[in-house]
BAKOLRO-809539 format. One line per field, with one value per residue: residue number from 1; residue in one letter; x, y, z of N, C-alpha, C in turn. Coordinates in Angstrom, 1 decimal. Layout:
i <- [NUM, ...]
aa <- [a, ...]
nX <- [X, ...]
nY <- [Y, ...]
nZ <- [Z, ...]
caX <- [X, ...]
caY <- [Y, ...]
caZ <- [Z, ...]
cX <- [X, ...]
cY <- [Y, ...]
cZ <- [Z, ...]
END
This chain:
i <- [1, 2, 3, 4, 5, 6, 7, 8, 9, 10, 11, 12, 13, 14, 15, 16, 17, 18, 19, 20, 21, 22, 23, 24, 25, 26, 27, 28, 29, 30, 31, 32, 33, 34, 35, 36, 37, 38, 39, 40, 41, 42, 43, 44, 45, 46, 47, 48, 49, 50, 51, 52, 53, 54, 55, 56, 57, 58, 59, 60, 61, 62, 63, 64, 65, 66, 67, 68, 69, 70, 71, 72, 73, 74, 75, 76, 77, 78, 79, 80, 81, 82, 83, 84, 85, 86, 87, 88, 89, 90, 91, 92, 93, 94, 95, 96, 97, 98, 99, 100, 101, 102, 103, 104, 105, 106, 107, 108, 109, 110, 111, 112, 113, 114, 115, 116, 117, 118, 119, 120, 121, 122, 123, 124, 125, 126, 127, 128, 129, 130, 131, 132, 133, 134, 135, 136, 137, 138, 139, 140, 141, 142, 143, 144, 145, 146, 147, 148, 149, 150, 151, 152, 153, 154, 155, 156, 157, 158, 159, 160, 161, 162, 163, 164, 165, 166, 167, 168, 169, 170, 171, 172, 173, 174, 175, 176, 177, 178, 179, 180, 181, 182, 183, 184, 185, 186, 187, 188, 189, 190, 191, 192, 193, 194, 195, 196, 197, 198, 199, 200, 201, 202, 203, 204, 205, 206, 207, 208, 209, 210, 211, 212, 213, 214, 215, 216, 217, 218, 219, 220, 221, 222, 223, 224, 225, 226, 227, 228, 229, 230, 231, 232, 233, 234, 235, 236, 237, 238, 239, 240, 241, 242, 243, 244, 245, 246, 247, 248, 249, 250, 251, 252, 253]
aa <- [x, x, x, x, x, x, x, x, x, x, x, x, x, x, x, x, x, x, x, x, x, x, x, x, x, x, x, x, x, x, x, x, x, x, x, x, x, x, x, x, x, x, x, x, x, x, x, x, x, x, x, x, x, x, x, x, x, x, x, x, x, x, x, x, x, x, x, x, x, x, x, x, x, x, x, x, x, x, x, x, x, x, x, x, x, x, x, x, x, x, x, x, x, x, x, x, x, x, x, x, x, x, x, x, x, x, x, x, x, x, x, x, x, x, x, x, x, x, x, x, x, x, x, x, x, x, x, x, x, x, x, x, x, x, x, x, x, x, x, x, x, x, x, x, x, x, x, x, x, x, x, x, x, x, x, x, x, x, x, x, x, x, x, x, x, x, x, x, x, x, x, x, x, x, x, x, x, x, x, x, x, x, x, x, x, x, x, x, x, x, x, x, x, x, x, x, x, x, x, x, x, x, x, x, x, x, x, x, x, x, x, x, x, x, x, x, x, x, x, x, x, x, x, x, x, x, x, x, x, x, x, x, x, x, x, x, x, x, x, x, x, x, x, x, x, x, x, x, x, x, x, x, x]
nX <- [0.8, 2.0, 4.2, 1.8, 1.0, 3.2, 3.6, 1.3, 1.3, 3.7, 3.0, 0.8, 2.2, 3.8, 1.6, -0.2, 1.0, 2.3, -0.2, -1.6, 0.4, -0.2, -2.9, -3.2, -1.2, -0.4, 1.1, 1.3, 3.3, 6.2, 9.0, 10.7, 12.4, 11.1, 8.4, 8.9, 10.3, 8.0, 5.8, 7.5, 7.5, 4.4, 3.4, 4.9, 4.2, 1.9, 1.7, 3.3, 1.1, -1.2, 0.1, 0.7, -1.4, -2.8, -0.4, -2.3, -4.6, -4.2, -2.8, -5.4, -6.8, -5.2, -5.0, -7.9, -8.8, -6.7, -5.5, -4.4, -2.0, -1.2, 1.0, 3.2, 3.4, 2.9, 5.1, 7.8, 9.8, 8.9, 6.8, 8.5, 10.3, 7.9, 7.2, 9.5, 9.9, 7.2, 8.2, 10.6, 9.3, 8.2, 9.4, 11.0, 10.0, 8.3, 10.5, 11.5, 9.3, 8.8, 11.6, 11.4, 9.1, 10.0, 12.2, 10.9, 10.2, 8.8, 6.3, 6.0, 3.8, 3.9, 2.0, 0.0, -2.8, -3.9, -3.9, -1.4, 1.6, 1.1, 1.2, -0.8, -1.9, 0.7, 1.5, 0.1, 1.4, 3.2, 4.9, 4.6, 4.6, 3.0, 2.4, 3.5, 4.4, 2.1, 1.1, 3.0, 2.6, -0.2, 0.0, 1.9, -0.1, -2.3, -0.5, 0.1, -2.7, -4.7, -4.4, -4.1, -6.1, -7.9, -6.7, -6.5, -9.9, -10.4, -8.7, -10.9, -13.2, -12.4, -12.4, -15.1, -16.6, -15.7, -16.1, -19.3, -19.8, -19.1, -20.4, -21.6, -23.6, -22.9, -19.9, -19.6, -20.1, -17.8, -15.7, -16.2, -16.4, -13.1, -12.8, -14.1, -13.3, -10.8, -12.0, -13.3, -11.3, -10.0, -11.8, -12.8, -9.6, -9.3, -11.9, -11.5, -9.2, -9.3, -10.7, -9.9, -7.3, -8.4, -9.6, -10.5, -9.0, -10.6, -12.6, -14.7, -14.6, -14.7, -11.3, -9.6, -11.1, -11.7, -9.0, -8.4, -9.7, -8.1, -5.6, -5.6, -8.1, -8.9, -6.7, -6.5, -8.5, -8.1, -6.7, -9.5, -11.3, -10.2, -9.6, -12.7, -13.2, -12.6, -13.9, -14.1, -13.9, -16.1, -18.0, -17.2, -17.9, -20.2, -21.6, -20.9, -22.6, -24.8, -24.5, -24.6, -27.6, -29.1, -28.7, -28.9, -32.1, -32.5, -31.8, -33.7, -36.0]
nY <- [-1.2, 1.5, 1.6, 1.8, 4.2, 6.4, 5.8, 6.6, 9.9, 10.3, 10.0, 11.6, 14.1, 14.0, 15.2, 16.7, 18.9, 20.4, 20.8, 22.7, 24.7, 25.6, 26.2, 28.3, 29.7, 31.5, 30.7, 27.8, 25.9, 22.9, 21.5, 19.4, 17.5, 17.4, 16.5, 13.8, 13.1, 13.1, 11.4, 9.2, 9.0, 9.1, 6.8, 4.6, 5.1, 4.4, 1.6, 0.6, 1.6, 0.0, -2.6, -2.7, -2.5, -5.3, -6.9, -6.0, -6.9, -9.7, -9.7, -9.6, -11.6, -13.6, -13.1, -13.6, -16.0, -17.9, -17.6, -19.0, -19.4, -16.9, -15.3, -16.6, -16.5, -14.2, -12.4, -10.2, -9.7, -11.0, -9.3, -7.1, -7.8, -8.3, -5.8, -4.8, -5.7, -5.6, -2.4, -2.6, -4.2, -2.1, 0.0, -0.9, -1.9, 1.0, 2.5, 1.5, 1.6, 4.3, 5.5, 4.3, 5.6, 8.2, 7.8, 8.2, 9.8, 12.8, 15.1, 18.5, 19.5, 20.3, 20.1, 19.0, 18.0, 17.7, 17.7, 16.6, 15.1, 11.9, 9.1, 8.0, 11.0, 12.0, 10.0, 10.3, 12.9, 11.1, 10.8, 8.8, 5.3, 4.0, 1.5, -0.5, 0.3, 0.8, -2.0, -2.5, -0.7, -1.5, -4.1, -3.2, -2.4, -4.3, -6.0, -4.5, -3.2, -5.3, -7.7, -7.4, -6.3, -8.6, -10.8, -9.5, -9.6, -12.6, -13.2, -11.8, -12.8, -15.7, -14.5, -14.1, -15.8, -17.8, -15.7, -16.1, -19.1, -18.3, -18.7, -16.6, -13.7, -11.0, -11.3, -12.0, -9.6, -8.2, -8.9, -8.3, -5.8, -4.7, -5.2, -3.4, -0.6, -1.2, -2.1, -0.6, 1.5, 0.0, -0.5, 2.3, 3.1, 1.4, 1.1, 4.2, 3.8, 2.3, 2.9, 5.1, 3.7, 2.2, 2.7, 2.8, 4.9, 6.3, 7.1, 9.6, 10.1, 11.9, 12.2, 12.7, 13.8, 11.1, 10.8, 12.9, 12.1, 9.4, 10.0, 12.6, 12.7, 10.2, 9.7, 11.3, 11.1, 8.4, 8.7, 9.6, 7.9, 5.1, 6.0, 5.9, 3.9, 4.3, 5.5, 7.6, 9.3, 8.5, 9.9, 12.2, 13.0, 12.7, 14.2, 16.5, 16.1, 16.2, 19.0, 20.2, 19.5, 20.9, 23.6, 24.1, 23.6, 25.9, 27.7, 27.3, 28.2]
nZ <- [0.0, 0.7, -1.0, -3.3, -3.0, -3.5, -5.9, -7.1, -6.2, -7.3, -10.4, -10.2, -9.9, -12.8, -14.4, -12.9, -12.5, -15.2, -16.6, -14.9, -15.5, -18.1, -18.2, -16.9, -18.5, -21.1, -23.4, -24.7, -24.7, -24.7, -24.9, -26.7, -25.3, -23.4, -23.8, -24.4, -21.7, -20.3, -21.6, -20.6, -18.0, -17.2, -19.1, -18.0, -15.1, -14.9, -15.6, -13.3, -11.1, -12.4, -12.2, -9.1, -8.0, -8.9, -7.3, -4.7, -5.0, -5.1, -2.3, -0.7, -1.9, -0.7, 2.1, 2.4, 1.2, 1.5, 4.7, 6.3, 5.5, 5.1, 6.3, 6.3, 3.0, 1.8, 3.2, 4.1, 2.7, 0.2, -0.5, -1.2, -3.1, -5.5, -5.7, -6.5, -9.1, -10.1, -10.8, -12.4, -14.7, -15.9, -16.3, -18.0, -20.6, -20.8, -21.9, -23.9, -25.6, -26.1, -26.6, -29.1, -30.3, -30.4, -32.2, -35.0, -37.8, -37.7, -38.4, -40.1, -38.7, -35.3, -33.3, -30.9, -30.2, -27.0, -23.3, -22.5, -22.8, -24.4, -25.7, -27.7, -29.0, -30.0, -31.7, -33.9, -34.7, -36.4, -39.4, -41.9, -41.4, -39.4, -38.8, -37.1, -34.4, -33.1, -33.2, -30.9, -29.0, -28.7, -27.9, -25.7, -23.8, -23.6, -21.7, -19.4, -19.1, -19.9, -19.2, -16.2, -15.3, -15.6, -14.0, -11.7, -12.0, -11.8, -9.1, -7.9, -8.1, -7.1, -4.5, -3.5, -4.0, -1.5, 0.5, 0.0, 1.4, 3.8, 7.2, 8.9, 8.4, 8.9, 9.4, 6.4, 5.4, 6.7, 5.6, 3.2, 3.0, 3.3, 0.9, -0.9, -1.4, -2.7, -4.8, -6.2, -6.9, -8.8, -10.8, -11.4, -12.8, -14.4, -16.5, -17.4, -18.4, -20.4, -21.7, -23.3, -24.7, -25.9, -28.1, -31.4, -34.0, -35.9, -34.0, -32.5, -30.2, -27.1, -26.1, -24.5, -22.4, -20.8, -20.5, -18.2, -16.0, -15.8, -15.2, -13.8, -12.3, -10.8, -9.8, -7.8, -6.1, -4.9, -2.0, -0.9, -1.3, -0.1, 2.9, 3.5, 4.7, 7.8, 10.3, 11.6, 9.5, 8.0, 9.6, 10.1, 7.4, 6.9, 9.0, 7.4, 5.2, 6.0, 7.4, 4.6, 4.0, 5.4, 4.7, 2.5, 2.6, 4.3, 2.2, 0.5, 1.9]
caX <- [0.0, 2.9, 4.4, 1.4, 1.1, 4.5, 3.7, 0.5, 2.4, 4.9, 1.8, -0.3, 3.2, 3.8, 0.2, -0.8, 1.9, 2.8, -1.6, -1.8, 0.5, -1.1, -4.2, -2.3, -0.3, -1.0, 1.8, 1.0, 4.5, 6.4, 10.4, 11.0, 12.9, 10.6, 7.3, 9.7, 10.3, 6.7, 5.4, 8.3, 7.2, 3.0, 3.2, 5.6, 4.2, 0.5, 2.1, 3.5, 0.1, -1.9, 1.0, 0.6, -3.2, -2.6, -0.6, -3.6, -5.8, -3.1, -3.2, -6.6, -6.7, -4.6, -5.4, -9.0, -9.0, -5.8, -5.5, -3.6, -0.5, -0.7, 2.1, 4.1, 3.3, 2.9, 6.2, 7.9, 10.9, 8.5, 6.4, 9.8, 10.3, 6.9, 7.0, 10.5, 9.8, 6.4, 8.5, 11.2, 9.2, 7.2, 10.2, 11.8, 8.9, 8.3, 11.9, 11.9, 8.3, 8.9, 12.9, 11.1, 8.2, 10.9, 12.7, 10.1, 10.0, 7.5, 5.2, 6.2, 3.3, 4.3, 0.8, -0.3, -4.5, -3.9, -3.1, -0.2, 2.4, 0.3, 1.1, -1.7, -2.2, 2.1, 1.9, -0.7, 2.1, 4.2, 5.0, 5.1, 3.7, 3.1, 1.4, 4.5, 4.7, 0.7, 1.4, 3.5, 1.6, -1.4, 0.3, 1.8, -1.7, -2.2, 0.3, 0.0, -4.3, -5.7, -4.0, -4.0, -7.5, -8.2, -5.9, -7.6, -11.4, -10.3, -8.7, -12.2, -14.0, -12.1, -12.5, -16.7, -16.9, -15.1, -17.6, -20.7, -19.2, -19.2, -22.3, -22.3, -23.6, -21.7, -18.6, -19.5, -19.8, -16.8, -14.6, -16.6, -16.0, -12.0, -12.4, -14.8, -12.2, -9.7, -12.5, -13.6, -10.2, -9.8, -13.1, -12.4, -8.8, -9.0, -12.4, -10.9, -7.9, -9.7, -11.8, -8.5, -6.6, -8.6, -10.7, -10.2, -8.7, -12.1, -13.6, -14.8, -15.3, -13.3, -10.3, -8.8, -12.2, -10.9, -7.8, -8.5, -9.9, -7.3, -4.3, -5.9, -9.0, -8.7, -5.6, -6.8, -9.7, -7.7, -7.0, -10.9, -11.8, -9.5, -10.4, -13.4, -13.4, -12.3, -15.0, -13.8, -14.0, -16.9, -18.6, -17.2, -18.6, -21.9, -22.0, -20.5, -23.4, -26.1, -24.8, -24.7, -28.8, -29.6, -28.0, -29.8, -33.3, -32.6, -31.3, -35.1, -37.2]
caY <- [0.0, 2.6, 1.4, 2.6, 5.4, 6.7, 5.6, 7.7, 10.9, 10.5, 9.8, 12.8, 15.2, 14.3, 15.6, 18.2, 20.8, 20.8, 21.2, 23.8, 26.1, 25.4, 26.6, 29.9, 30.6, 31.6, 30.1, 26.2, 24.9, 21.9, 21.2, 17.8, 16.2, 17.1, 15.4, 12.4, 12.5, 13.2, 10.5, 7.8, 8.5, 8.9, 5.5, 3.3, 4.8, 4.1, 0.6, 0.2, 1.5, -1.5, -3.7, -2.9, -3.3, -7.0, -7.2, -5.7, -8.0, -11.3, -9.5, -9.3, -12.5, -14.9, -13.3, -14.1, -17.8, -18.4, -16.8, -20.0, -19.6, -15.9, -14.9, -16.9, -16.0, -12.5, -11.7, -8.5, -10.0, -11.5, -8.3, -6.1, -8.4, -8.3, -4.6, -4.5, -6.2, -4.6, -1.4, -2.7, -4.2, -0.8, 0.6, -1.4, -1.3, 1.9, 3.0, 0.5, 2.1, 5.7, 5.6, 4.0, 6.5, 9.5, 8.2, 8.2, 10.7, 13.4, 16.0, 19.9, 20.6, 20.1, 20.9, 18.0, 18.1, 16.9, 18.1, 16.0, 14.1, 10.7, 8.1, 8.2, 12.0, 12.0, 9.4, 11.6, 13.9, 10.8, 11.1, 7.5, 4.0, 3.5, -0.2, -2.0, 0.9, 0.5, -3.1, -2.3, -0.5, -2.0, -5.0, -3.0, -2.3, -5.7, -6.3, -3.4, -2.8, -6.2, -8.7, -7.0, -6.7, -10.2, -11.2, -8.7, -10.5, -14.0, -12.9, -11.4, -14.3, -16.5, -14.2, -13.9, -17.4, -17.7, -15.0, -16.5, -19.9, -17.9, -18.5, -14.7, -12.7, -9.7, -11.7, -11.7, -7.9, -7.3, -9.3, -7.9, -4.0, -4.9, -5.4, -2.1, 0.5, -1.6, -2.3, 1.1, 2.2, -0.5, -0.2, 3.7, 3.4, 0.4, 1.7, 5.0, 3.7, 1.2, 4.1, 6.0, 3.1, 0.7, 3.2, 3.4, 6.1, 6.8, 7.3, 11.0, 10.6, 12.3, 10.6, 13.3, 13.5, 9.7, 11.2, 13.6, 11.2, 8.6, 10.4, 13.2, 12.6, 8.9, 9.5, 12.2, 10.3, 7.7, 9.0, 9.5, 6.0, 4.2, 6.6, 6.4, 2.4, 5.3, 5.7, 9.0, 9.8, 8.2, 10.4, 13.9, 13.2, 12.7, 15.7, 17.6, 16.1, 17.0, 21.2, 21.3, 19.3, 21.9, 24.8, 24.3, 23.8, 27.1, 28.5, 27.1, 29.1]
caZ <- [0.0, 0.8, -2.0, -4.4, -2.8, -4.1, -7.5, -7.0, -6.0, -8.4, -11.2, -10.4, -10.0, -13.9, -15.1, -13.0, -12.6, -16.3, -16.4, -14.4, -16.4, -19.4, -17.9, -16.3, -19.5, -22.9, -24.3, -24.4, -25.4, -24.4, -25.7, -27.3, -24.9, -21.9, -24.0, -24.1, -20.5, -19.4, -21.8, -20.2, -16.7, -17.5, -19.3, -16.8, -13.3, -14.9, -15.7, -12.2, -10.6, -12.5, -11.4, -7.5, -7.7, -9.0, -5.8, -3.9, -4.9, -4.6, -0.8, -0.4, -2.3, 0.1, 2.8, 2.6, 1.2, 2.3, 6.0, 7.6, 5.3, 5.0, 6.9, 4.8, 1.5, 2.1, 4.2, 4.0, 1.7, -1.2, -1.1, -1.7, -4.6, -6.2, -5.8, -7.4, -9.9, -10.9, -11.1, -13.0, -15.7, -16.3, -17.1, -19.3, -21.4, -21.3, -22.3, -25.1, -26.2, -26.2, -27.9, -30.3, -30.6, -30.7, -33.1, -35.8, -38.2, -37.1, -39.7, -39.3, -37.5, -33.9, -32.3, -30.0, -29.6, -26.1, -22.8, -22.2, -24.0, -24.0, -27.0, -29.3, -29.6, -30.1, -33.0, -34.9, -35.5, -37.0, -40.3, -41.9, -41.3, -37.5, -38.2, -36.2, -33.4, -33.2, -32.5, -29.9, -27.8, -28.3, -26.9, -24.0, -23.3, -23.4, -20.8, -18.3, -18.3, -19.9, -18.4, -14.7, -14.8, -16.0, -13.0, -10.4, -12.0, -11.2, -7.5, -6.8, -8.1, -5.8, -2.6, -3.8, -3.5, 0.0, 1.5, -0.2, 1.5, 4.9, 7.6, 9.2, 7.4, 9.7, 8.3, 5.2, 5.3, 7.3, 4.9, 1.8, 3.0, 3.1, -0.2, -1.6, -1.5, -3.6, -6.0, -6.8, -7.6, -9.9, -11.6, -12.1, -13.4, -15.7, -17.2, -17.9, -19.0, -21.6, -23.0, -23.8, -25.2, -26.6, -28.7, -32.4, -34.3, -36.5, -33.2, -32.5, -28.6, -26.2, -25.3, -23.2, -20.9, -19.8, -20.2, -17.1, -15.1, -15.3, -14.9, -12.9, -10.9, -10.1, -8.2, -6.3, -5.5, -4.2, -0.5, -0.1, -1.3, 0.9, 4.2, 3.8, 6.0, 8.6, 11.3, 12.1, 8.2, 7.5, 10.9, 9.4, 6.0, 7.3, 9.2, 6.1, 4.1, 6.9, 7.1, 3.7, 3.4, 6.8, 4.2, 1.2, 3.1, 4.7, 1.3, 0.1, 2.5]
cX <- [0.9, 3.4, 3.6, 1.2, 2.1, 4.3, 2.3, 0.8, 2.9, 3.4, 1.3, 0.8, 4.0, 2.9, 0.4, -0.1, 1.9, 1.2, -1.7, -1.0, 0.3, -1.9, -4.1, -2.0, -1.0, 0.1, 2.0, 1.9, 4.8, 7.8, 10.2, 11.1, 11.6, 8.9, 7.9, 9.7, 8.9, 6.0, 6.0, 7.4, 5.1, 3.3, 4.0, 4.9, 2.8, 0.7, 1.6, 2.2, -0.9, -1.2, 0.3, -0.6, -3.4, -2.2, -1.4, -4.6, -5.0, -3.3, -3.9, -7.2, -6.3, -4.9, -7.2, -9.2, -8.1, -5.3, -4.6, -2.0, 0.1, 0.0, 3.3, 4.6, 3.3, 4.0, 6.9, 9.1, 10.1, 7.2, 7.1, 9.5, 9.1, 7.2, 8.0, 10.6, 8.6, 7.3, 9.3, 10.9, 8.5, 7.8, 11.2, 11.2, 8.7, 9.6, 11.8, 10.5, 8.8, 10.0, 12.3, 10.1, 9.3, 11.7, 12.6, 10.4, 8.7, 6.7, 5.9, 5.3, 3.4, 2.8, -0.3, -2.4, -4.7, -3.4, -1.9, 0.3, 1.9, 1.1, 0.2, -1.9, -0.6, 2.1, 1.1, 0.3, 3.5, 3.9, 5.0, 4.1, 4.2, 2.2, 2.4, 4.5, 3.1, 0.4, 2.0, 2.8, 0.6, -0.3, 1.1, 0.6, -2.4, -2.0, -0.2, -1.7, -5.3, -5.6, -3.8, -5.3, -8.0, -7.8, -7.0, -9.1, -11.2, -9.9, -10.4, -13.5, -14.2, -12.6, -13.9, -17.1, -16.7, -15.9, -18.4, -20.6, -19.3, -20.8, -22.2, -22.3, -23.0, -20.4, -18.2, -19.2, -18.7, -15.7, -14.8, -15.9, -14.2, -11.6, -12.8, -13.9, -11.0, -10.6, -12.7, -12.8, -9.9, -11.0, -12.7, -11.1, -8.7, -10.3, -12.1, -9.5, -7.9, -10.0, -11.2, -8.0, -7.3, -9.5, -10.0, -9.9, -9.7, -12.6, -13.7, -14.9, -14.0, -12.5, -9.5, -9.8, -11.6, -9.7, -7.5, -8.5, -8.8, -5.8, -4.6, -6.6, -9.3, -8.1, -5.6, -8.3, -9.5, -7.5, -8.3, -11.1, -11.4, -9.5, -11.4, -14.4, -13.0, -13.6, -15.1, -13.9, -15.3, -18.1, -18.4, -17.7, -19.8, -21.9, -21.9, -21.9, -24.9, -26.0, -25.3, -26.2, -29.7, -29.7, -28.8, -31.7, -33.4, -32.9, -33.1, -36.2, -37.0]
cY <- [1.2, 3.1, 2.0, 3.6, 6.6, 6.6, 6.5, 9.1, 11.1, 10.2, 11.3, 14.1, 14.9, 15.4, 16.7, 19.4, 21.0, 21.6, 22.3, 25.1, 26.2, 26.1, 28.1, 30.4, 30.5, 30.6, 28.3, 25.2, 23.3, 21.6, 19.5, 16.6, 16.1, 16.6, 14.3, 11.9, 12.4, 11.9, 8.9, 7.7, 8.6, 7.3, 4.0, 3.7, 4.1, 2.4, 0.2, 0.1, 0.4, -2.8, -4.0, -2.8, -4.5, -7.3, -7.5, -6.6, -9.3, -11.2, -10.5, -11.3, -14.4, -14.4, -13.6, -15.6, -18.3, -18.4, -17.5, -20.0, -18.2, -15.1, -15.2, -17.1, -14.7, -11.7, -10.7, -9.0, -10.2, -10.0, -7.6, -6.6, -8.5, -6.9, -3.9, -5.0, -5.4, -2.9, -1.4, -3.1, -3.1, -0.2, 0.7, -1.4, -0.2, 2.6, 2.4, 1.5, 3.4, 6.2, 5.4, 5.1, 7.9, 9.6, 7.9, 9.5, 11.7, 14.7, 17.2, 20.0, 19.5, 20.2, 19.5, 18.3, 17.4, 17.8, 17.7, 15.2, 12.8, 9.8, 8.0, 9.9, 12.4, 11.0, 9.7, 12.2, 13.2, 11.0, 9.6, 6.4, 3.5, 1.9, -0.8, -1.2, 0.9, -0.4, -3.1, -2.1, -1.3, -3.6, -4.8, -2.9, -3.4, -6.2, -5.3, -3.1, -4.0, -7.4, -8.7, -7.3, -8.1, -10.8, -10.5, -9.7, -11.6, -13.9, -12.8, -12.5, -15.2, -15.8, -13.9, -15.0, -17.6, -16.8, -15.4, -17.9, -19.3, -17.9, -18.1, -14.2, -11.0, -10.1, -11.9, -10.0, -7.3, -7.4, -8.7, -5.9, -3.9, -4.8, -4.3, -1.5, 0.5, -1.4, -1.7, 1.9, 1.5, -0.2, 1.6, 3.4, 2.5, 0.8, 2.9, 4.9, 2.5, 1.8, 4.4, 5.2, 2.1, 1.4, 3.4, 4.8, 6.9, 7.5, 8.9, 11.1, 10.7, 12.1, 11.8, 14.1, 12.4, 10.2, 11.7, 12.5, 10.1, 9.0, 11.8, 13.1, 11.5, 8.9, 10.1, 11.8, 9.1, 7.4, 8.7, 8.2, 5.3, 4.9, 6.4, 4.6, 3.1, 5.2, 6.7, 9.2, 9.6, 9.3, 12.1, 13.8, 13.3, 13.5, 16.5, 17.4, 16.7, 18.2, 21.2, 21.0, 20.4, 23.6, 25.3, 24.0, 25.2, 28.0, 28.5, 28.0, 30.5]
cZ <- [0.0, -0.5, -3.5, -4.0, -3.1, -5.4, -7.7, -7.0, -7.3, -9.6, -11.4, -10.5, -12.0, -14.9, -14.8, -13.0, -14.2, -17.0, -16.4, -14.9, -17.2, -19.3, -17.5, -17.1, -20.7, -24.0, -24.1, -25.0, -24.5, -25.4, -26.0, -26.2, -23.3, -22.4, -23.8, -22.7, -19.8, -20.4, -21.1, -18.4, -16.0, -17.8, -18.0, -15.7, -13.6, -15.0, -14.1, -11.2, -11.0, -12.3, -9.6, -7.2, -8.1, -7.9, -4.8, -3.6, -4.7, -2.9, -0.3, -0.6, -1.3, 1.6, 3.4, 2.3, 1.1, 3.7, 6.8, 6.9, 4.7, 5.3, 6.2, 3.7, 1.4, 3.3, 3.5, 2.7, 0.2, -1.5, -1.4, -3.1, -5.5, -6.6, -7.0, -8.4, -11.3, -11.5, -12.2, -14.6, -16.3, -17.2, -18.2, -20.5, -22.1, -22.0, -23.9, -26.1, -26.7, -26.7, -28.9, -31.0, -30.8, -31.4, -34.4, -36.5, -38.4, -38.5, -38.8, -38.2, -36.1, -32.7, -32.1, -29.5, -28.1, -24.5, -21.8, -23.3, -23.5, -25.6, -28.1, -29.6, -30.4, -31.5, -33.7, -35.9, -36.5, -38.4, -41.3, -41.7, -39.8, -36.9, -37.2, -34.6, -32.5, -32.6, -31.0, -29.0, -28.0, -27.3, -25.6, -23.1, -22.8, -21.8, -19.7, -18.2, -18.9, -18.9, -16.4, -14.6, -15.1, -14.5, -11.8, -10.1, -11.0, -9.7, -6.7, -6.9, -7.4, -4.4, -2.4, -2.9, -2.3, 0.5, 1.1, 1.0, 3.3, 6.2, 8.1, 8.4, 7.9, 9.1, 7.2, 4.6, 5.4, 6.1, 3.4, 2.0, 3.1, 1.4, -1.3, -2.2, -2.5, -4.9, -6.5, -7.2, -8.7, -11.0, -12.3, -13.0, -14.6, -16.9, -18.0, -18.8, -20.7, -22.3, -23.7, -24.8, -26.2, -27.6, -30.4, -33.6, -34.9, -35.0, -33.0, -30.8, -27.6, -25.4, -24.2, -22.2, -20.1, -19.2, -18.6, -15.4, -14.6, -14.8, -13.3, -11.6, -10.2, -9.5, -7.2, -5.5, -4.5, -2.4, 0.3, -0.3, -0.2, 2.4, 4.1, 4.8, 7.3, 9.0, 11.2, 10.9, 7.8, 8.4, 10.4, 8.2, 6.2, 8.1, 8.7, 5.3, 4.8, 7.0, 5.9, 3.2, 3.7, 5.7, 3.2, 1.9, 3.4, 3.5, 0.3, 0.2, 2.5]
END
C-alpha cells in the first residue's frame, strides 16, 4: 500500500503541474525532450500502478481464502520483490516504447491536440507507417491494463466465492467492505484507462475527458476511497453532508 502510494504521488506530479501552467499561460509549449520525459514516466508509473493493484488483490486474495498460510506467503521479503519487480518491468517497457516513438520521423506541424504528451495523440504527429509501433503498444496495453485486470477479476472471483461460503452474514460484510475501497479504484482506473486506449482512431469521442480522469481525478480520489473504512472519516462526512442538506433547506425558504 505505501508502495502505491509513491507511485500515486509520483503519477499525479507528472500531469498536473505541467496542467496547471497550461491553464495559467498563454503560451501552451512543451520542448521535445521534456514530451519524451513526461510521456516515459505517465506511461511506466501508470504501468507500475496497474502492477501494485494486481498485488492488492493477490493481498486481499490470500489473505482471505488463504488466512492460515498468509504470513508466509505474504512476508515483508517477497512483497519487496513483487513490488521490485512490478516497477522494474514498467520501465523497461516503457523505455523501449517511447525511444522508439521519438525516433520516428515526425510531420512539421508540432501541435499536440492533447493536454499532455500521451502516446496516441504523439503518433498523430508521426509522419510515416506506424502499423509496427501501433502493434507495440497496443500490446503493451495488453500487458500493463488487460491482463492486470483479468488477473484482479479472477482474485475477486475466488474471494466472492469464499464470503458466499461464509455462515455470518456480519462476516460476510466485514470481509466484503475490506475489499470495496480496492475495487472502486480499480473499476475507475482500468475503465478509464480502456476508453482512452482501446478506442479506435475513427472514433470521435473524447479521449482526453478519460484522459482527465485517469491520470488526474482517479488518483486524487484515491485517499478519499481508501479513508473512507475510517469511522472517524466516515462520521465527518456525514455531518459535512447533513450542514450542507440543513444549508440548502434554509437556502429554500
Amino acid at each position: 500500500m505505501k508502495g502505491r502510494n509513491q507511485s500515486t504521488i509520483c503519477y499525479t506530479s507528472v500531469t498536473i503541474p505541467e496542467m496547471l501552467v497550461n491553464l495559467l499561460t498563454r503560451e501552451k509549449t512543451i520542448s521535445f525532450s521534456s514530451c519524451a520525459a513526461q510521456m516515459y514516466f505517465l506511461i511506466s508509473l501508470g504501468g507500475t500502478e496497474c502492477c501494485l493493484l494486481i498485488l492488492m488483490a493477490y493481498d486481499r486474495y490470500v489473505a482471505i481464502c488463504r488466512p492460515l498460510v498468509y504470513t508466509a506467503i505474504m512476508n515483508k521479503g517477497v512483497c519487496m520483490q513483487l513490488v521490485g519487480i512490478a516497477w522494474l518491468n514498467s520501465r523497461l517497457v516503457t523505455l523501449m516504447h517511447v525511444t522508439w516513438v521519438f525516433n520516428l520521423p515526425f510531420c512539421p506541424s508540432n501541435e499536440i491536440d492533447h493536454f499532455l504528451c500521451d502516446a496516441p495523440p504523439v503518433l498523430e504527429l508521426v509522419c510515416g507507417n506506424t502499423y509496427m509501433i501501433e502493434i507495440e503498444a497496443l500490446t503493451s496495453t495488453v500487458l500493463f491494463v488487460v491482463i492486470p485486470f483479468a488477473l484482479i477479476l479472477w482474485s475477486y472471483i475466488c474471494i466472492l466465492i469464499t464470503i458466499l461460503k461464509m455462515p455470518s452474514a456480519e462476516g460476510r460484510h466485514k470481509t466484503f467492505s475490506t475489499c470495496s475501497s480496492h475495487l472502486t479504484v480499480v473499476v475507475l482506473l482500468f475503465s478509464m484507462a480502456g476508453l482512452t486506449y482501446f478506442q479506435p482512431k475513427s472514433s470521435s469521442s473524447p479521449t482526453t475527458i478519460f484522459s482527465v480522469f485517469y491520470t488526474v481525478i482517479t488518483p486524487l480520489l484515491n485517499p478519499l476511497i481508501y479513508s473512507l473504512r475510517n469511522k472517524e472519516v466516515q462520521e465527518a462526512l456525514r455531518q459535512a453532508l447533513s450542514k450542507c442538506v440543513a444549508f440548502a433547506r434554509i437556502m429554500e425558504m
